[in-house]
C-alpha positions as protocol buffer text, in pm:
chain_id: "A"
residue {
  index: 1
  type: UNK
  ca { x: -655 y: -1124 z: 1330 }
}
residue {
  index: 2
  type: UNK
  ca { x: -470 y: -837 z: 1511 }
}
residue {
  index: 3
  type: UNK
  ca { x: -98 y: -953 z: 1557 }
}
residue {
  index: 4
  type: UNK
  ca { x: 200 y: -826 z: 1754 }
}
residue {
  index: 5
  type: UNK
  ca { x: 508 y: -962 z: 1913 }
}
residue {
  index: 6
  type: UNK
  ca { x: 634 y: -872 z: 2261 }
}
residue {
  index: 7
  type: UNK
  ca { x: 785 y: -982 z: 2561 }
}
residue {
  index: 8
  type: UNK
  ca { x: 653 y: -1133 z: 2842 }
}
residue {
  index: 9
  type: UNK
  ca { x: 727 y: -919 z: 3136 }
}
residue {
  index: 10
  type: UNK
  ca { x: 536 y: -967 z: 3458 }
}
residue {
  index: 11
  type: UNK
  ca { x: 280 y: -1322 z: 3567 }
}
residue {
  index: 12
  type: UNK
  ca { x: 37 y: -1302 z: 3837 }
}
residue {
  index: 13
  type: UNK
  ca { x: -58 y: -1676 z: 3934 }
}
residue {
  index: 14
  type: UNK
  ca { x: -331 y: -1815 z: 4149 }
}
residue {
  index: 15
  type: UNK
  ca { x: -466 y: -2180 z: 4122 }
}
residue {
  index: 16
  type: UNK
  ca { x: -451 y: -2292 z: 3748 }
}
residue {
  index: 17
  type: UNK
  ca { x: -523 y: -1920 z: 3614 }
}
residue {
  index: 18
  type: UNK
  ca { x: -259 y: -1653 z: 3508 }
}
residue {
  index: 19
  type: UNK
  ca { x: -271 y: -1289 z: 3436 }
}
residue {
  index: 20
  type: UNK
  ca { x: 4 y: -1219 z: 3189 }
}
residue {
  index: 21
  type: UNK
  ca { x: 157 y: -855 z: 3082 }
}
residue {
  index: 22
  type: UNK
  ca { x: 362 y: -858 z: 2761 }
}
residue {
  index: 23
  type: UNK
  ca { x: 534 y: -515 z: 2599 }
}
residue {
  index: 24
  type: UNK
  ca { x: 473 y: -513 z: 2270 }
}
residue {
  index: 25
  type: UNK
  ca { x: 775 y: -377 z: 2077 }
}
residue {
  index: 26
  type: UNK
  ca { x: 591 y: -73 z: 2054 }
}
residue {
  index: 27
  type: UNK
  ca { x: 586 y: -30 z: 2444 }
}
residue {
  index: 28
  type: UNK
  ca { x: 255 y: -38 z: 2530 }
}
residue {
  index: 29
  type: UNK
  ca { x: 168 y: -270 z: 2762 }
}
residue {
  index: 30
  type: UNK
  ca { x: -95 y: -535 z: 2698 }
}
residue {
  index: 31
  type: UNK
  ca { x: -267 y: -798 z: 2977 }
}
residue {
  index: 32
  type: UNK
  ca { x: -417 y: -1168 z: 2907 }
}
residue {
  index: 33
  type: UNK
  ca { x: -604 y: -1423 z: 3137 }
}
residue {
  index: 34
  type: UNK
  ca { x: -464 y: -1750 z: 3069 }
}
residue {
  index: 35
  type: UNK
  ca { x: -618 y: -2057 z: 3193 }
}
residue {
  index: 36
  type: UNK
  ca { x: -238 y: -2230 z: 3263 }
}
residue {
  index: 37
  type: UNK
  ca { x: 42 y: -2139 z: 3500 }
}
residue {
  index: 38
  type: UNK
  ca { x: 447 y: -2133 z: 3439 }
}
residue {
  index: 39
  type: UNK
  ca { x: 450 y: -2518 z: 3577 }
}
residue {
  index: 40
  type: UNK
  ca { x: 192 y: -2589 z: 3299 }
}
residue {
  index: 41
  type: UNK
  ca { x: 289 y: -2368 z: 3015 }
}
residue {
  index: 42
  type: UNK
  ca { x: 673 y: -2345 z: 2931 }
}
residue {
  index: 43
  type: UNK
  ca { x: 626 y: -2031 z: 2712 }
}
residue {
  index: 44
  type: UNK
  ca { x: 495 y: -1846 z: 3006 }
}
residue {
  index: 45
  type: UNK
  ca { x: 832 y: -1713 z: 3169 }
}
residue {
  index: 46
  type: UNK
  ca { x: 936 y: -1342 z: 3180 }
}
residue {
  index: 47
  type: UNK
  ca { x: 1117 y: -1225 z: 2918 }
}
residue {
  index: 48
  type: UNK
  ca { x: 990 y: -1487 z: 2665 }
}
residue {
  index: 49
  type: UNK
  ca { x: 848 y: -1364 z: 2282 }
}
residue {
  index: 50
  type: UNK
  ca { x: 509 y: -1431 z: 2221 }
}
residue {
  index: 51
  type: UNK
  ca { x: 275 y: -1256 z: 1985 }
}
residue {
  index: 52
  type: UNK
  ca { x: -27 y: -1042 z: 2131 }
}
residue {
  index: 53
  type: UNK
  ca { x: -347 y: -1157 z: 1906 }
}
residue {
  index: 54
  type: UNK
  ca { x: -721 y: -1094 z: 1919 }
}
residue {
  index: 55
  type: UNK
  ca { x: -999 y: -1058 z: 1684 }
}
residue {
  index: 56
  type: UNK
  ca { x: -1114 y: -760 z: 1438 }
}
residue {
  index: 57
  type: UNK
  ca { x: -1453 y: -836 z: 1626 }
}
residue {
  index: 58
  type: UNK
  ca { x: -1345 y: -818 z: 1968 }
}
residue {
  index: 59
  type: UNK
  ca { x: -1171 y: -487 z: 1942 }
}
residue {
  index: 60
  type: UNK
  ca { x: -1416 y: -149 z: 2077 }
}
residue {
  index: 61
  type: UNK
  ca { x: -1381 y: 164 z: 1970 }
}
residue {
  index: 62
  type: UNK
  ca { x: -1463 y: 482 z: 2191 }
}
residue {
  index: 63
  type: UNK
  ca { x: -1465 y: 881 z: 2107 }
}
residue {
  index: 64
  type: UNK
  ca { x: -1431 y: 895 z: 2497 }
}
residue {
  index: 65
  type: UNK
  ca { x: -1075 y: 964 z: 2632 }
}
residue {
  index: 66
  type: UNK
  ca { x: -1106 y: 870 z: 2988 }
}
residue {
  index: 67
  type: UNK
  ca { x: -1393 y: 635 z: 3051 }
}
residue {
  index: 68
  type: UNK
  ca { x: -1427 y: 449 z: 3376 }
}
residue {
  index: 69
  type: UNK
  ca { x: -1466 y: 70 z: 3269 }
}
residue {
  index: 70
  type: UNK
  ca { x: -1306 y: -221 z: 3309 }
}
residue {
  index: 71
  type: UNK
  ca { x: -1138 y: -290 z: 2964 }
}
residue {
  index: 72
  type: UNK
  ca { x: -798 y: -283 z: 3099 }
}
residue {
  index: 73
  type: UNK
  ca { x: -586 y: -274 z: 2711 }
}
residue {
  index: 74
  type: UNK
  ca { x: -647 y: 76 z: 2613 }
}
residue {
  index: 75
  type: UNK
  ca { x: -469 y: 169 z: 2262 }
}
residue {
  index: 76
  type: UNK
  ca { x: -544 y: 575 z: 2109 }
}
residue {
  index: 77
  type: UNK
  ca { x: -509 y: 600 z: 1715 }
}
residue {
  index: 78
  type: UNK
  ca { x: -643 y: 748 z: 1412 }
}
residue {
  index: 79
  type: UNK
  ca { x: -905 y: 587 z: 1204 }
}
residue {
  index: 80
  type: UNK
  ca { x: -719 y: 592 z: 851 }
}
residue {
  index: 81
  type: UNK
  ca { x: -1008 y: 434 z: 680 }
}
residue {
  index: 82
  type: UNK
  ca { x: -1341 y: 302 z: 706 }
}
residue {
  index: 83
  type: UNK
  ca { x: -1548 y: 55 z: 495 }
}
residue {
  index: 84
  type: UNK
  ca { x: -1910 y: 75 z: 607 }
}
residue {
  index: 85
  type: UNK
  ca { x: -2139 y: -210 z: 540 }
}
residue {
  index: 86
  type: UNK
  ca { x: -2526 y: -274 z: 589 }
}
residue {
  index: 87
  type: UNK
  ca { x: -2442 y: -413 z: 931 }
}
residue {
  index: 88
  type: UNK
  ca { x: -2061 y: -414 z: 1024 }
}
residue {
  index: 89
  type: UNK
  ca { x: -1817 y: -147 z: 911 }
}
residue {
  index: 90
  type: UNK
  ca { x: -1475 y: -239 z: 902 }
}
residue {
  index: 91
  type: UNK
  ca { x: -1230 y: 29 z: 1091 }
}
residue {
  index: 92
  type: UNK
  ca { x: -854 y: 48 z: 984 }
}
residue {
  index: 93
  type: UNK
  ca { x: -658 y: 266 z: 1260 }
}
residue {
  index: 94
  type: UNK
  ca { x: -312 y: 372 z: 1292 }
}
residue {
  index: 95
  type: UNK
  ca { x: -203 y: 335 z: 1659 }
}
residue {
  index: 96
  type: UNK
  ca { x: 117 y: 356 z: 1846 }
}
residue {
  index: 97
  type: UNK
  ca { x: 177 y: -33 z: 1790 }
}
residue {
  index: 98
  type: UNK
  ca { x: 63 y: 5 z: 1454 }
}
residue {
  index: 99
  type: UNK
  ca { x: -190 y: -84 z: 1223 }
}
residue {
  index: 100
  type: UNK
  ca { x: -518 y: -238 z: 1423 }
}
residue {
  index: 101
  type: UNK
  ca { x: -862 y: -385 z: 1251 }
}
residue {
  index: 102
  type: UNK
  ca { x: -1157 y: -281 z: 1431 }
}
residue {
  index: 103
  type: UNK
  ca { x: -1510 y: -444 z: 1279 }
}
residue {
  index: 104
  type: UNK
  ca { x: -1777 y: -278 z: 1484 }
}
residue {
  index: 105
  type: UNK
  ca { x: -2172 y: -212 z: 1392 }
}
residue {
  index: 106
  type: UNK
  ca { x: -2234 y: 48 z: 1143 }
}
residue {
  index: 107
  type: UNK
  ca { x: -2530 y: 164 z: 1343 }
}
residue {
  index: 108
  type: UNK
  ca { x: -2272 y: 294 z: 1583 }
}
residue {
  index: 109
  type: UNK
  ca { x: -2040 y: 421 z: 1368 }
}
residue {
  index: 110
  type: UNK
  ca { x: -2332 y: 640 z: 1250 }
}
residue {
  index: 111
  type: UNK
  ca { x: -2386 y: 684 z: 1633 }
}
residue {
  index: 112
  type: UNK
  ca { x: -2050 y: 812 z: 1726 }
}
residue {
  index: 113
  type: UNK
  ca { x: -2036 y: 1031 z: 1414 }
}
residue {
  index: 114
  type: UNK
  ca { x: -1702 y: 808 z: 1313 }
}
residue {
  index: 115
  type: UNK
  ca { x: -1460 y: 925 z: 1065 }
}
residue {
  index: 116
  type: UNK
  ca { x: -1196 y: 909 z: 894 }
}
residue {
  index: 117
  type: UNK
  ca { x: -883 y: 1110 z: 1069 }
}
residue {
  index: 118
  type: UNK
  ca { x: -1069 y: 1077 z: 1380 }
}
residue {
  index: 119
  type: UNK
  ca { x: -892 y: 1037 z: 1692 }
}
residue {
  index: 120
  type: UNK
  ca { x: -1044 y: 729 z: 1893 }
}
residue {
  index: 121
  type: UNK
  ca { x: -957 y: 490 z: 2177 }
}
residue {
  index: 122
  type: UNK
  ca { x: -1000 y: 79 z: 2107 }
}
residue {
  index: 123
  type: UNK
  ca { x: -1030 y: -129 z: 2384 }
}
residue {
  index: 124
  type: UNK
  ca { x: -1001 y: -493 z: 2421 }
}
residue {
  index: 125
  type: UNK
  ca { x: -1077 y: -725 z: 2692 }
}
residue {
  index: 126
  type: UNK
  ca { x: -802 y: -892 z: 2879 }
}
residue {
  index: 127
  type: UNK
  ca { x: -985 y: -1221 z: 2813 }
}
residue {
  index: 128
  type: UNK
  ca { x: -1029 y: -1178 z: 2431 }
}
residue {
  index: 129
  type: UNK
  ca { x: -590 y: -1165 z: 2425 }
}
residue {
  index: 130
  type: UNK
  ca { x: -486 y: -1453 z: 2309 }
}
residue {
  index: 131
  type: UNK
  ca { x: -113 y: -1538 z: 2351 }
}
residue {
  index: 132
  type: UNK
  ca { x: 100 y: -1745 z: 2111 }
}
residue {
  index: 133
  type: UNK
  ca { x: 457 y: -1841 z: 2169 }
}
């Protein structure tokens, strides 16, 4: 599991569903749907620590520097080294909030010619952030 405190700085609220923005203590700027609200969550206030988490699995990986998708957590980095498997490869990257686990298919790491040193872009899906005080 990927794992990295912040702070809570901006909640956008409607109905029982919240989109949260924490800085990491990086600076880059991460954003989670939550299925709670302030009322209903007492962690969720600006300025309150909580540590940024998602999977190894739920992190994508991209050559491309400026693609036009709607992944909205965008992270550049390094791939420092690679473990490549039958059917997953296992991606350690340096990025500017540090280290990051990316487990994609080896089929397209072969595909995108991945290496190590490479410069890349992961991705991860506002939904897949999970948010622990």
């Amino acid at each position: 599991m990927n794992n990295f405190p912040g702070n809570i700085t901006d909640i956008k609220t409607n109905g029982t569903m919240s989109i949260v923005c924490v800085q990491v203590d990086s600076g880059e700027k991460f954003m989670s749907v939550v299925i709670d609200t302030p009322e209903s969550a007492p962690y969720m206030k600006k300025g309150n620590k909580v540590n940024v988490l998602f999977k190894e699995m739920e992190v994508a990986v991209t050559t491309q520097k400026e693609l036009d998708i709607s992944i909205e957590n965008r992270i550049t980095g390094n791939i420092t080294s690679m473990e490549e498997g039958v059917l997953l490869s296992r991606l350690v990257l340096e990025t500017t909030i540090g280290e990051v686990i990316a487990i994609i298919s080896t089929m397209s790491v072969k595909q995108m010619g991945l290496v190590e040193k490479m410069n890349v872009m992961i991705m991860v899906k506002l939904n897949e952030i999970i948010l622990a005080p």
